[in-house]
C-alpha positions as semicolon CSV with decimal commas, in nm:
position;residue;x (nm);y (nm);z (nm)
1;X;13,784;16,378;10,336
2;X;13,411;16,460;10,352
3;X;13,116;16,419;10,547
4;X;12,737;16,394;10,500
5;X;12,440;16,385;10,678
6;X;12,309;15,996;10,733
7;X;11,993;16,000;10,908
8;X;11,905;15,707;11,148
9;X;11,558;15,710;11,280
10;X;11,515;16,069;11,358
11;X;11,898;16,080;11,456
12;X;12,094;16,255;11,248
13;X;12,486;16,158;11,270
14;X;12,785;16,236;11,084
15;X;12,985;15,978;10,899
16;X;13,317;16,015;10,708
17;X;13,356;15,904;10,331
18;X;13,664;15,968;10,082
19;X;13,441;16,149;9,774
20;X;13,676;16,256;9,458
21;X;13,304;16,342;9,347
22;X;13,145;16,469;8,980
23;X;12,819;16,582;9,156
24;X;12,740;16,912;9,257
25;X;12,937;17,139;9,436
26;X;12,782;17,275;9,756
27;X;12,845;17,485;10,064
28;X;12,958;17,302;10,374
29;X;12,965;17,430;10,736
30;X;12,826;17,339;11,049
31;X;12,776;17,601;11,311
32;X;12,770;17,946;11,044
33;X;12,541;18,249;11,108
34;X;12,423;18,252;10,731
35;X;12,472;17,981;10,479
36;X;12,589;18,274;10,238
37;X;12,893;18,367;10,492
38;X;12,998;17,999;10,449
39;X;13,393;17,938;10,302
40;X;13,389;17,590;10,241
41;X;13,281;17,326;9,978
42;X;13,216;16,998;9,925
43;X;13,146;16,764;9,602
44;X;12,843;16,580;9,608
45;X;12,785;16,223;9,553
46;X;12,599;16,164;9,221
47;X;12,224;16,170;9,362
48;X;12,288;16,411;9,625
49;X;12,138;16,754;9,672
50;X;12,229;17,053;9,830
51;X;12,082;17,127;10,172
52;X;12,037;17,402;10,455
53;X;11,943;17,306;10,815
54;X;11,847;17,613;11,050
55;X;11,844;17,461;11,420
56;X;11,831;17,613;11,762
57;X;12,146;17,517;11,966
58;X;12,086;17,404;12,359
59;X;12,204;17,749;12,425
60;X;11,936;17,898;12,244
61;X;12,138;18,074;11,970
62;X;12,015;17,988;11,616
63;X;12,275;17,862;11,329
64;X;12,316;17,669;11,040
65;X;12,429;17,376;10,872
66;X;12,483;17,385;10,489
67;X;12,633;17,054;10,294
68;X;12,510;16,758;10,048
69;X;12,217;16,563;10,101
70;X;12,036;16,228;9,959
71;X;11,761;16,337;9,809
72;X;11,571;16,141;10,011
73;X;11,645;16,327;10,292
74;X;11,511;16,660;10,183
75;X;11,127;16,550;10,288
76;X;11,224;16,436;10,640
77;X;11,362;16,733;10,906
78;X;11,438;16,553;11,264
79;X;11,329;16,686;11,586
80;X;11,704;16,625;11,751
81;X;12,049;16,637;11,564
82;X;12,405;16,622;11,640
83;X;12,598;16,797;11,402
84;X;12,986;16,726;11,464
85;X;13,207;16,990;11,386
86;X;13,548;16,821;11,451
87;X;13,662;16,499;11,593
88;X;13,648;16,692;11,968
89;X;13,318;16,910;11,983
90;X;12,951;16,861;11,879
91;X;12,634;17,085;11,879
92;X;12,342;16,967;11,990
93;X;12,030;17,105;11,883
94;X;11,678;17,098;11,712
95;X;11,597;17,155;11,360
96;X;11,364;17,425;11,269
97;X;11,400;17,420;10,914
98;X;11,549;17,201;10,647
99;X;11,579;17,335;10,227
100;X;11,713;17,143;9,944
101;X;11,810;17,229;9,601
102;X;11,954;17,135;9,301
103;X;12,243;17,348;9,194
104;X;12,601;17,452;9,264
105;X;12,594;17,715;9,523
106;X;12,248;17,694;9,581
107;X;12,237;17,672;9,923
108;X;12,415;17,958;9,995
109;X;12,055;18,087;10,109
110;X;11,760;17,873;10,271
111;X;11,504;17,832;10,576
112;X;11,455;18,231;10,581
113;X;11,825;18,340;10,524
114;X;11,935;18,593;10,247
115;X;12,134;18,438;9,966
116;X;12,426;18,598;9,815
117;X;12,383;18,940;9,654
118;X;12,241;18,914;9,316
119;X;12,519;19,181;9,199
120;X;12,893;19,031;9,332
121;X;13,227;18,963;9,244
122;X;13,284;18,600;9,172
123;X;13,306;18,329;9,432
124;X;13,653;18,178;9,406
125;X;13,875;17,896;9,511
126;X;14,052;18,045;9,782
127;X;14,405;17,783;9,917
128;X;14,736;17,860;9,935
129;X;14,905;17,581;9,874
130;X;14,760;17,232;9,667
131;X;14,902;16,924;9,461
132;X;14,602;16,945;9,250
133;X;14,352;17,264;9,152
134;X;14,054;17,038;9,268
135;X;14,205;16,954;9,606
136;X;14,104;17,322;9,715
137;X;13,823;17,294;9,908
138;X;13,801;17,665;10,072
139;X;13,641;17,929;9,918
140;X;13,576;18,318;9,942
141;X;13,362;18,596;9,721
142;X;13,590;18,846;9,551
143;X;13,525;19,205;9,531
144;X;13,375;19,421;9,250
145;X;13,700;19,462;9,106
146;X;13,878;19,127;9,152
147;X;13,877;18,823;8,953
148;X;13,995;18,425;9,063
149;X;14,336;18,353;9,006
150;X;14,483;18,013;8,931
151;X;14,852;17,974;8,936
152;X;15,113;17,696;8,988
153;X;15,495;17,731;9,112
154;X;15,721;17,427;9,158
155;X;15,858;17,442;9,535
156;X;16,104;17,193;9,681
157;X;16,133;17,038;9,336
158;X;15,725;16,951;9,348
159;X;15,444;17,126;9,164
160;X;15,222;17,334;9,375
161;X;14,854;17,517;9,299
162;X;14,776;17,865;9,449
163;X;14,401;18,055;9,375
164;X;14,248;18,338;9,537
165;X;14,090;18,651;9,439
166;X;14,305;18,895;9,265
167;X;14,257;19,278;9,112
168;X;14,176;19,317;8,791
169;X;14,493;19,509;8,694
170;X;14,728;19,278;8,844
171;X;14,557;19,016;8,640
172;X;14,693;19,170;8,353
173;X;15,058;19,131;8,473
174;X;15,008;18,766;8,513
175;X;15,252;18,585;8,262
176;X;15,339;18,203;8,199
177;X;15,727;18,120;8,104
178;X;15,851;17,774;8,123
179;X;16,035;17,659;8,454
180;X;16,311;17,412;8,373
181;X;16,348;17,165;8,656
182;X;16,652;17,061;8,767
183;X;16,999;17,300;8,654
184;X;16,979;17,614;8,529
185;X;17,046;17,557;8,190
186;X;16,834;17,333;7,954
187;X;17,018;16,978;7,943
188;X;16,919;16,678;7,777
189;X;16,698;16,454;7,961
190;X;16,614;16,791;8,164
191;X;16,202;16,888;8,144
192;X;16,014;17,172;8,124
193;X;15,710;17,311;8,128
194;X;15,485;17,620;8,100
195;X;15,304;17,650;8,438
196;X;14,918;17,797;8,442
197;X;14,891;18,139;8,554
198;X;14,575;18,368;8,509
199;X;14,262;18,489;8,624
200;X;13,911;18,444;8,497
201;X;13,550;18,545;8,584
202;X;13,284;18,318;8,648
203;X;13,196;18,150;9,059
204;X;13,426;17,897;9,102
205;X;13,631;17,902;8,722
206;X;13,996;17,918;8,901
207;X;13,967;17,514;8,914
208;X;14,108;17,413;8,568
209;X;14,449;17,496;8,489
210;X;14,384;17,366;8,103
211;X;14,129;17,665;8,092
212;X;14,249;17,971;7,860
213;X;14,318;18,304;8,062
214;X;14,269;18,651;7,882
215;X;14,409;18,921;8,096
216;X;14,210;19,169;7,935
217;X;13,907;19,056;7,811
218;X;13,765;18,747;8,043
219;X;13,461;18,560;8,028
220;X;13,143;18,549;8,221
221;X;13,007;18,234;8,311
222;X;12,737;18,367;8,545
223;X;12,769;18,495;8,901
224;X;12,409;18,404;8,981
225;X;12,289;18,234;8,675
226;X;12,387;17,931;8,489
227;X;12,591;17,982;8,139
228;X;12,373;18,046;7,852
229;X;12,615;17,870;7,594
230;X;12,737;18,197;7,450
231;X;13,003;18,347;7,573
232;X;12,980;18,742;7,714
233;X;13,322;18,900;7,687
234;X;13,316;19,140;8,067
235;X;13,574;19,383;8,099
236;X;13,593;19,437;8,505
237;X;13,748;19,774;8,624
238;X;13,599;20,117;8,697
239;X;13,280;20,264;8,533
240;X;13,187;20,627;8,595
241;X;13,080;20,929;8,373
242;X;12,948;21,277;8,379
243;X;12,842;21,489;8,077
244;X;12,687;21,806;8,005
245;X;12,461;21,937;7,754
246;X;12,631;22,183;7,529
247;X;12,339;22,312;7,311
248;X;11,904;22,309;7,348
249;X;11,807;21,951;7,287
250;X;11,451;21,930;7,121
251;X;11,178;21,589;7,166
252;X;11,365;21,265;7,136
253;X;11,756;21,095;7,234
254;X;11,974;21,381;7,422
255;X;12,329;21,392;7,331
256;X;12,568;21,524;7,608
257;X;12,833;21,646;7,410
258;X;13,020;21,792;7,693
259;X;13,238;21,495;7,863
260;X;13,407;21,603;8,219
261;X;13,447;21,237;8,342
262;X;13,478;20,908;8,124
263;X;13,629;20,655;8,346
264;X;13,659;20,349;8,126
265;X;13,544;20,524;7,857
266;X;13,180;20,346;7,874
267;X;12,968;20,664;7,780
268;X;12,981;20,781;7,413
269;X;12,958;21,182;7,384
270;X;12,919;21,126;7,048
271;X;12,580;20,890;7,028
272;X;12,471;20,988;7,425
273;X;12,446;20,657;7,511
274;X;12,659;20,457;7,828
275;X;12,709;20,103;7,665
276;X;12,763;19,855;7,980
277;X;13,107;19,645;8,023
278;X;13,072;19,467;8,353
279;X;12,775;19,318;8,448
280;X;12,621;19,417;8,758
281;X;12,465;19,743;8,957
282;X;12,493;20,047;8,783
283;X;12,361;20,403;8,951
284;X;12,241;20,662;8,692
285;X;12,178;21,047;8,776
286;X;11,989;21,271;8,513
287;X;11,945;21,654;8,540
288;X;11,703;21,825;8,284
289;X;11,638;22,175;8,281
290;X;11,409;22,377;8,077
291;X;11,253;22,749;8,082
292;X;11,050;22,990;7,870
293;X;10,705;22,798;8,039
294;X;10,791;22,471;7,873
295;X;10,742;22,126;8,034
296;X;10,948;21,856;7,983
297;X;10,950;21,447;8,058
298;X;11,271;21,306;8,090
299;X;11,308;20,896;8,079
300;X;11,626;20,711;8,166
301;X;11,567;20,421;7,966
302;X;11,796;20,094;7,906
303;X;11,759;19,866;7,614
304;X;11,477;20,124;7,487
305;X;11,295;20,050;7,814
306;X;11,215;20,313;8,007
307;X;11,346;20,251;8,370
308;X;11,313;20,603;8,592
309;X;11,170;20,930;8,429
310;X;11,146;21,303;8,564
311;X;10,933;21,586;8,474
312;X;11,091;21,952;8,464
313;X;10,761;22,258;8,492
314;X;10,884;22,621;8,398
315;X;10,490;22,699;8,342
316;X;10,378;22,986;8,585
317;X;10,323;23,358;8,573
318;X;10,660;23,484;8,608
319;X;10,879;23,133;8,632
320;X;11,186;23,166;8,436
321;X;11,352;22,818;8,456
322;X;11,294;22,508;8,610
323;X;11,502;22,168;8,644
324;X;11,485;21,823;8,831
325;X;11,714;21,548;8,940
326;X;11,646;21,168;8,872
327;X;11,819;20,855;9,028
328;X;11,834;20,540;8,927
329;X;11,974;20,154;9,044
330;X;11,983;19,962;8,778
331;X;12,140;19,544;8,735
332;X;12,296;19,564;8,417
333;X;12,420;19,304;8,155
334;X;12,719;19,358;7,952
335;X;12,630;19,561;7,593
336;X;12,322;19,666;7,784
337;X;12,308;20,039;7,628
338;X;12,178;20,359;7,860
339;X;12,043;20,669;7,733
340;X;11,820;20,991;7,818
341;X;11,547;21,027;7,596
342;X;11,278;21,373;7,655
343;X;10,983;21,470;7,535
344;X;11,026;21,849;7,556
345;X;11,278;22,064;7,540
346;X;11,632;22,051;7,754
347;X;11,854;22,325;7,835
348;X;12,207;22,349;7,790
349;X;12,464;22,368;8,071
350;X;12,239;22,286;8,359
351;X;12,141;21,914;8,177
352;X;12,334;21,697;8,219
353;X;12,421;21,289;8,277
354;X;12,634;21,063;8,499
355;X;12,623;20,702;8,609
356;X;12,840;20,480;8,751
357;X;12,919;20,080;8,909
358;X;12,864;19,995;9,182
359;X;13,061;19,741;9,416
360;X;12,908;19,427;9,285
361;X;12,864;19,273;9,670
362;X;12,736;19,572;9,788
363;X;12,345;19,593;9,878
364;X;12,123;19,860;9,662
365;X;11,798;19,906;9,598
366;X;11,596;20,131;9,367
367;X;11,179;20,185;9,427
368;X;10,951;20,419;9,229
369;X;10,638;20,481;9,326
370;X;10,369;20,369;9,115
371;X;10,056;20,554;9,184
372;X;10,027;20,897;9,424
373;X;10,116;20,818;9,780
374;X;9,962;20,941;10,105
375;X;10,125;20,989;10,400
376;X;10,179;20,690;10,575
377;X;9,936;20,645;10,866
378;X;10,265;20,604;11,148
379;X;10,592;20,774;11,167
380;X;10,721;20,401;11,198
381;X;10,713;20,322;10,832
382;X;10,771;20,575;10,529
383;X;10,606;20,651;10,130
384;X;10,551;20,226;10,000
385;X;10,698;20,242;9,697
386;X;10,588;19,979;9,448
387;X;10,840;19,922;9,168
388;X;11,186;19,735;9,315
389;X;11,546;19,670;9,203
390;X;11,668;19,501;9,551
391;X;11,982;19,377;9,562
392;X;12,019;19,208;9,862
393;X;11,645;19,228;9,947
394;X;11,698;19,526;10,187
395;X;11,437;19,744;10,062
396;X;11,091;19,610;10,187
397;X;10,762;19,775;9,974
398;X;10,522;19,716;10,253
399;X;10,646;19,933;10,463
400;X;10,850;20,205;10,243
401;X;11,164;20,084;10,499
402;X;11,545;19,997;10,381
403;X;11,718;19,823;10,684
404;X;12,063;19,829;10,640
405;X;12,258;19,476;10,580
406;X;12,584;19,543;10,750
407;X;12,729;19,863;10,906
408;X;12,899;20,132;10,697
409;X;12,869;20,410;10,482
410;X;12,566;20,451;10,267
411;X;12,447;20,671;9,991
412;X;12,067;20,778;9,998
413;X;11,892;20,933;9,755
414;X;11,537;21,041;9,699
415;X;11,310;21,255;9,457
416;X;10,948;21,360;9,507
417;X;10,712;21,517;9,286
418;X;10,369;21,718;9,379
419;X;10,109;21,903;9,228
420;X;9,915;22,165;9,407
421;X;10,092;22,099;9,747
422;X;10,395;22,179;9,914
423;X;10,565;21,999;10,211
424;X;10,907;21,915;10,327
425;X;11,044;21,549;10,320
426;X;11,304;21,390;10,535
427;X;11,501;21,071;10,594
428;X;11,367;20,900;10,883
429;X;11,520;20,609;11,147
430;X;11,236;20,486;11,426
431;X;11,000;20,796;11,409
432;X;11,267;21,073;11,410
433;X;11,497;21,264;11,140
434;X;11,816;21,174;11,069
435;X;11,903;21,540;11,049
436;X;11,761;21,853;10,963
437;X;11,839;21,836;10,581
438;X;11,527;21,771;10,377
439;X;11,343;21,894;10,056
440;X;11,100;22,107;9,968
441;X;10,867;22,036;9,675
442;X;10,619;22,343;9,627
443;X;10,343;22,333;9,376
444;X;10,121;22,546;9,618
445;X;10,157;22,907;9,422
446;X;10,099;22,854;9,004
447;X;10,341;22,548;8,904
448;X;10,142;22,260;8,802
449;X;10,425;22,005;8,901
450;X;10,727;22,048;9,122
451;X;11,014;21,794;9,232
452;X;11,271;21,814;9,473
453;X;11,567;21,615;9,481
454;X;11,880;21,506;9,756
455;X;12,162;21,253;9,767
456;X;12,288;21,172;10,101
457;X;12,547;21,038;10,287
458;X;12,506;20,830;10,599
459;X;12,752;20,633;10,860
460;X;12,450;20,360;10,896
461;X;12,489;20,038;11,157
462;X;12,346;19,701;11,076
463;X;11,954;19,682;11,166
464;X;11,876;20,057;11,122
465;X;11,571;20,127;10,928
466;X;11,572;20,395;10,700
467;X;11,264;20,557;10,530
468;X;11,100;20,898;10,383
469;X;10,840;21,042;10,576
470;X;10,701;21,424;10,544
471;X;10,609;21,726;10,737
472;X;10,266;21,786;10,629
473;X;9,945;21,552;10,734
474;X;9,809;21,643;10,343
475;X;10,115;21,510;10,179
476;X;10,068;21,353;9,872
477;X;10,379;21,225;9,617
478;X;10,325;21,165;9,244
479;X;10,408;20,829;9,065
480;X;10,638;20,778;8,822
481;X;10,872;21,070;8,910
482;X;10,889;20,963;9,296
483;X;11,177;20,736;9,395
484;X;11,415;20,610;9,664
485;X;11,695;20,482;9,580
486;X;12,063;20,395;9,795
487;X;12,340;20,154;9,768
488;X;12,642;20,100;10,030
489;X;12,929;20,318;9,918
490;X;13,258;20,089;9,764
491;X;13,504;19,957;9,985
492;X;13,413;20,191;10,281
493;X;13,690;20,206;10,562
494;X;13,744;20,494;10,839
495;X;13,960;20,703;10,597
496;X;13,679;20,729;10,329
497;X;13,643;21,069;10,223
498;X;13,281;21,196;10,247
499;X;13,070;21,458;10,355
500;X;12,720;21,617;10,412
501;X;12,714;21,990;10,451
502;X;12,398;22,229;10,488
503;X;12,301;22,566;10,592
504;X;12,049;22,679;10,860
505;X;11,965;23,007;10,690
506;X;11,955;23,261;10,377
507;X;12,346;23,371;10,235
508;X;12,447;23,536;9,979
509;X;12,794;23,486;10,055
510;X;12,946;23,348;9,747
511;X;13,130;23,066;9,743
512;X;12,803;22,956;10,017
513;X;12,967;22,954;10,354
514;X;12,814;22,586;10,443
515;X;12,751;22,604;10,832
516;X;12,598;22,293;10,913
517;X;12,763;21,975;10,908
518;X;12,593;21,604;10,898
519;X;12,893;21,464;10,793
520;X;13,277;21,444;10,743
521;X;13,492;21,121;10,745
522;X;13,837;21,293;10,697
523;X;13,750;21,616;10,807
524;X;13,839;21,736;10,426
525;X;13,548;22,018;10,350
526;X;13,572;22,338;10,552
527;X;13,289;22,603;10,562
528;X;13,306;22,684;10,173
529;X;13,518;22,415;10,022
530;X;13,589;22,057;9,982
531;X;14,027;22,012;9,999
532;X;14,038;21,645;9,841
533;X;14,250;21,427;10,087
534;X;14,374;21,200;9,805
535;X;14,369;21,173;9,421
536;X;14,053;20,997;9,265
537;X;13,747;21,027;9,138
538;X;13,467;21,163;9,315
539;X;13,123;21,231;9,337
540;X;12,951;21,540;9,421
541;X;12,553;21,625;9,428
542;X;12,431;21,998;9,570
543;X;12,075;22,106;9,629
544;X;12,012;22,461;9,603
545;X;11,681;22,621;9,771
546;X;11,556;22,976;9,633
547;X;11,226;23,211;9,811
548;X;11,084;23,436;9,545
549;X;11,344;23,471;9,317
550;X;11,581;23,345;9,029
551;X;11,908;23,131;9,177
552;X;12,225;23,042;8,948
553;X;12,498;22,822;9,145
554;X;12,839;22,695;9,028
555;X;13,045;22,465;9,106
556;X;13,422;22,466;9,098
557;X;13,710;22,309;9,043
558;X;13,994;22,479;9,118
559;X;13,823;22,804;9,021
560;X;13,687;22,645;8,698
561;X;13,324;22,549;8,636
562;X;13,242;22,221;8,598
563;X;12,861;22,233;8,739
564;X;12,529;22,433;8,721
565;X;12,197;22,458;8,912
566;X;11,903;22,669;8,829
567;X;11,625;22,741;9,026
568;X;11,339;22,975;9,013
569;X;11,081;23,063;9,341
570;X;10,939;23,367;9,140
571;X;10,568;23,221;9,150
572;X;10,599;22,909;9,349
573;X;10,715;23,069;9,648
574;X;11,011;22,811;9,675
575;X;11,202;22,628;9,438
576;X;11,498;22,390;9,433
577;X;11,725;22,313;9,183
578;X;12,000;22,015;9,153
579;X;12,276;21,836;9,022
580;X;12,537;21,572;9,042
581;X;12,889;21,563;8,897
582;X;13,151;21,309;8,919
583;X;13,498;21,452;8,896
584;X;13,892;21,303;8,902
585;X;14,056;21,538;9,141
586;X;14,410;21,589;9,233
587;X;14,522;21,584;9,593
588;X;14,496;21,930;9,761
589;X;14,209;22,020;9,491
590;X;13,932;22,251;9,613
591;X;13,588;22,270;9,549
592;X;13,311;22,488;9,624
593;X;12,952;22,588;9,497
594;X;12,960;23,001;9,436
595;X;12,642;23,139;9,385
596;X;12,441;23,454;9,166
597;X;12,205;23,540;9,416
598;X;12,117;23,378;9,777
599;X;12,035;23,069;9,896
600;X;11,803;22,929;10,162
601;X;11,850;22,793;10,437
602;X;11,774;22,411;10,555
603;X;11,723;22,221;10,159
604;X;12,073;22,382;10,086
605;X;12,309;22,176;10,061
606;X;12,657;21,965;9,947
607;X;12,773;21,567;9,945
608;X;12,989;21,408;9,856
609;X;13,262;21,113;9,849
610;X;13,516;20,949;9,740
611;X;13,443;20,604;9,468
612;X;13,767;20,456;9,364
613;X;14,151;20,576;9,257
C-alpha cells in the first residue's frame, strides 16, 4: 500500500492506491529532519517524479516530506497542507519549499538540505522477513565496509526473503545448497531448490534474487551515479599503506621500496604507485626530504594529474636538511593509480608515502589554496582556501570554515608554506584556539621557502566551526603548497583509541617525555609512549620543532625504527620537520619518538589513532 500527494485547490491530501509500480523508486517519509535520513521507499507511478516538501509545522519546527509526485505538481507549492502520517495523526503545516527530480534516490536532498555523501556505502533493502524481494519497502545506507545482502530460507514450509547490509568478509561465507522440502531424504515427487544467497554492491541491487553474487569480486553499479554500461569489478575491504624511501631518488616517479604497511596490498613497492580497489575517499600523506642546499617540488598526482604538491628548501648558509609534509583527500575510482612524482632530489629514510580509505559515509574535505593568502580580516573566519574536494559539503571557501556534520571524532590536518615571514598557525573554533598546539613556518632568517605541517585529532560536536587562523597581523600563506584538509575518523565509538600529545618546552630527554595532553580516548599513551589497547592498524603523525640547530627523531616500535624526521633551525632560526606512518600493532605494543638532540617546546608533538582491525 502506497500513498501520494493529490492536490485539490491549494489543499494538499493524502489518498491510498495499491502501486506494484515500474517507475522510479523514491524516498518516502512524512515528518523526517532530512530527506537523506529517510528509510523508506516507494515505486512511482509511470509519469511520476520524485519530490521534497520543506514545511513549517504549527509548532514552528521545520521538517520534511519526501515521496512521488505528478509531474504536474512540481510547479505548484500550496500555502497549507496536511500531510497524514498514519490513519490516527496528521501535521499541519505550510510549505516553504517544494523540489522535484527525475531519478531513483534523487530526493534524498532538496529545498536547502544536504544530500547523501558523495563517498558511501551502498543504500540497501533493509526487511527481515518478505514473500517476495520487491515487497521490501524499508531501506538503510551500509557502511564503508558492508555490502547488501539478499537471501531466502523456507520457514514453516513457505519461502521467505531477508536483505540488509552485511560485512564484506562475511559476504564471502555466504553459500547456496539446495533445501529439499518436505522429508529429509530426496523422494520422488519431493522438490528442491537452490535458494539465493549473496551480497552485491550497487544502491538498492539486493532486490533480484536471479542476479549473480561474487563473494569476492562484486560489481559497482554506482553509489551516486547512474551505470555507465561497463562493468567496474570493486573489491571492498581495508586500504592503507606506508613506505619508505630506501635510496636518493633523482627528478621524476619516486619508488618507495621500503614497505612497513600494505593492507590490501593496493600500493606496489615495486612501480611506487597505489592502484585504487574501492571506489571512494582516499587520504594520501607524502614526506620529502632533501639537503646539501637543494630544493625540491613534490606532486601527489592521480591519473598523471597533479592533485596536492609540496616544496622541501635546504638552501641557506649553514642549513643541512630540510623536509615537508603534504595531505591530501582525494574521491577515487577503482584502477585510479596514485603516485609521487619530484622535481629535485629526495632523501632516503626520512621520504616516505602512505594513504589510506576512508569510511565511505563519512564527511571529508580537502582545500588548497590557490594564490597567497592574507590574514583574514576577523578571528571569526580562517585562510579561504580556493580548490575543494567536499564530501558532504562541510568545508565552505568563503569563509576558510569546516562545520562539523555530526558529533565525533575528527582528524585535522593542515600545511602552510611562507617565504620571508614567520608566524605560528592554529586551529580555531569562534575566535579562540582549540589548544595550544600549532606550527611554526619560519622563512624570516635565509630560507627562501619554509612549510610546517600537523595532523590532529579532535572530539568535535555537531555545528562547531573549525578554521586556521595565525598569530601574526603580516601573515601571508603561499598557494599551491597550503592546504586544509580533515575527514571524520571510521566507525568512531567511546573506546576509539586516539591521542594528541605535546610539550610546553625544550627536552632532550630521549624517548621525548610528552607533557601536554589534548587528547586521549582510552587513556593508552603515557608521558613517552603509546601502549596499543587492541591489535590493528594504526596511524601515527609527529611534528618535531628545532631552535638553531640540527634535530634527528625516531620512532619506535617495540624498540625498532620504523619512522624518521629531520629538521634543521641552523639559519632559519626555527625549523620543523614531519612525518606520518601507519603501522599494524599487536596489543600491549609500545611506541615512542626518541630523539638525537632536543626538541622545542609548543609545535612538538604526537597523534594518533586507531583505523580498523
Amino acid at each position: 500500500m502506497f500513498r501520494c500527494l493529490c492536490t485539490i485547490y491549494g489543499l494538499v491530501v493524502l489518498a491510498s492506491r495499491e502501486v506494484e509500480g515500474f517507475g522510479l523508486k523514491c524516498l518516502r517519509c512524512d515528518d523526517v529532519l532530512e530527506p537523506r535520513f529517510c528509510e523508506r521507499i516507494e515505486y512511482c507511478q509511470d509519469g511520476d517524479v520524485c519530490g521534497v516538501q520543506r514545511y513549517r509545522k504549527e509548532n514552528g519546527d521545520l521538517s520534511f516530506w519526501s515521496g512521488c509526485l505528478p509531474h504536474s505538481n512540481c510547479a505548484k507549492v500550496t500555502n497549507r497542507t496536511i500531510l497524514t502520517t498514519n490513519s490516527r495523526r496528521a501535521v499541519h503545516g505550510s510549505v516553504l519549499c517544494q523540489e522535484c527530480c527525475n531519478g531513483d534516490l534523487c530526493n534524498s536532498e532538496g529545498c536547502g538540505a544536504p544530500g547523501l555523501p558523495t563517498s558511501r556505502g551502498p543504500m540497501c533493502f533493509n526487511c527481515a522477513h518478505t514473500l517476495n524481494p520487491s515487497d521490501c519497502h524499508h531501506v538503510t545506507v551500509c557502511g564503508a565496509n558492508e555490502l547488501c545482502f539478499l537471501g531466502e530460507k523456507p520457514i514453516f514450509g513457505q519461502r521467505y526473503f531477508t536483505s540488509h547490509c552485511e560485512d564484506v568478509h562475511a559476504c564471502e561465507n555466504h553459500a547456496s545448497a539446495p533445501i529439499i522440502f518436505g522429508r529429509k531424504r530426496l523422494l520422488r515427487g519431493q522438490r528442491s531448490y537452490t535458494p539465493c544467497s549473496g551480497c552485491c554492491h550497487g544502491d538498492l541491487c539486493n532486490i533480484n534474487c536471479n542476479a549473480t553474487f561474487t563473494p569476492n569480486t562484486v560489481v559497482n553499479s554506482g553509489s551516486t551515479a547512474a551505470p555507465s554500461g561497463t562493468s567496474v569489478p570493486e573489491r571492498p575491504g581495508n586500504y592503507a599503506f606506508y613506505a619508505q624511501l630506501t635510496l636518493m631518488a633523482q627528478t621524476g616517479h619516486v619508488i618507495f621500496k621500503n614497505v612497513t604497511t600494505n593492507e590490501g596490498s593496493a600500493y606496489s613497492g615495486t612501480t611506487g604507485i597505489f592502484t585504487c580497489k574501492y571506489s571512494g575517499a582516499h587520504a594520501f600523506s607524502w614526506t620529502i626530504a632533501t639537503s646539501s642546499q637543494r630544493y625540491t617540488n613534490a606532486d601527489l598526482v592521480v591519473n598523471d594529474v597533479a592533485i596536492g604538491s609540496s616544496f622541501t628548501d635546504s638552501r641557506g648558509s649553514s642549513v643541512a636538511a630540510d623536509s615537508s609534509t603534504g595531505f591530501v583527500v582525494f574521491n577515487l575510482k577503482v584502477g585510479d593509480k596514485v603516485r609521487v612524482n619530484i622535481n629535485g632530489t629526495a632523501d632516503a629514510l626520512y621520504s616516505t608515502f602512505s594513504g589510506w580509505r576512508l569510511q565511505q559515509n563519512n564527511a571529508s574535505f580537502y582545500a588548497k589554496a590557490l594564490s597567497s593568502l592574507d590574514k583574514p580580516s576577523s578571528a571569526s573566519h580562517g585562510f579561504e582556501f580556493q580548490s575543494v574536494v567536499n564530501n558532504g559539503n562541510v568545508y565552505d571557501s568563503t569563509n576558510g570554515v569546516f562545520t562539523c556534520p555530526e558529533t565525533g571524532l575528527y582528524a585535522l590536518a593542515f600545511a602552510v608554506e611562507t617565504s620571508g615571514l614567520d608566524f605560528m598557525v592554529y586551529f580555531y573554533r569562534g575566535g579562540s584556539k582549540l589548544n595550544e598546539i600549532g606550527v611554526w613556518p619560519d622563512s624570516s632568517n635565509g630560507l627562501l621557502q619554509d612549510t610546517s605541517s600537523t595532523l590532529q585529532i579532535f572530539l568535535l560536536t555537531r555545528g562547531d566551526q573549525i578554521y586556521l587562523y595565525p598569530s601574526e597581523s603580516d601573515a601571508r600563506i603561499k598557494p599551491f603548497h597550503s592546504t586544509f584538509s580533515g575527514w571524520r575518523i571510521e566507525n568512531p565509538t567511546s573506546n576509539t583509541p586516539a591521542f594528541v600529545e605535546y610539550i610546553s618546552s625544550s627536552t632532550s630527554t630521549t624517548p621525548i617525555r610528552f607533557n601536554r595532553e589534548a587528547l586521549d580516548i582510552t587513556s593508552s599513551f603515557s608521558i613517552s609512549s603509546f601502549q596499543a589497547p587492541k591489535d590493528g592498524v594504526y596511524l601515527f603523525f609527529w611534528n618535531m620543532e628545532v631552535s638553531s640547530r640540527h634535530l634527528r627523531t625516531f620512532l619506535e616500535v617495540n624498540d625498532s625504527i620504523v619512522g624518521r624526521t629531520v629538521s634543521d633551525g641552523h639559519t632559519a632560526g626555527y625549523d620543523s620537520g614531519s612525518n606520518l606512518a601507519i603501522l599494524r600493532l599487536r596489543r600491549n605494543d609500545n611506541v615512542r619518538v626518541a630523539q638525537d638532540y632536543t626538541a622545542d617546546g609548543d609545535q612538538t608533538m604526537i597523534s594518533g589513532y586507531f583505523m580498523f582491525s
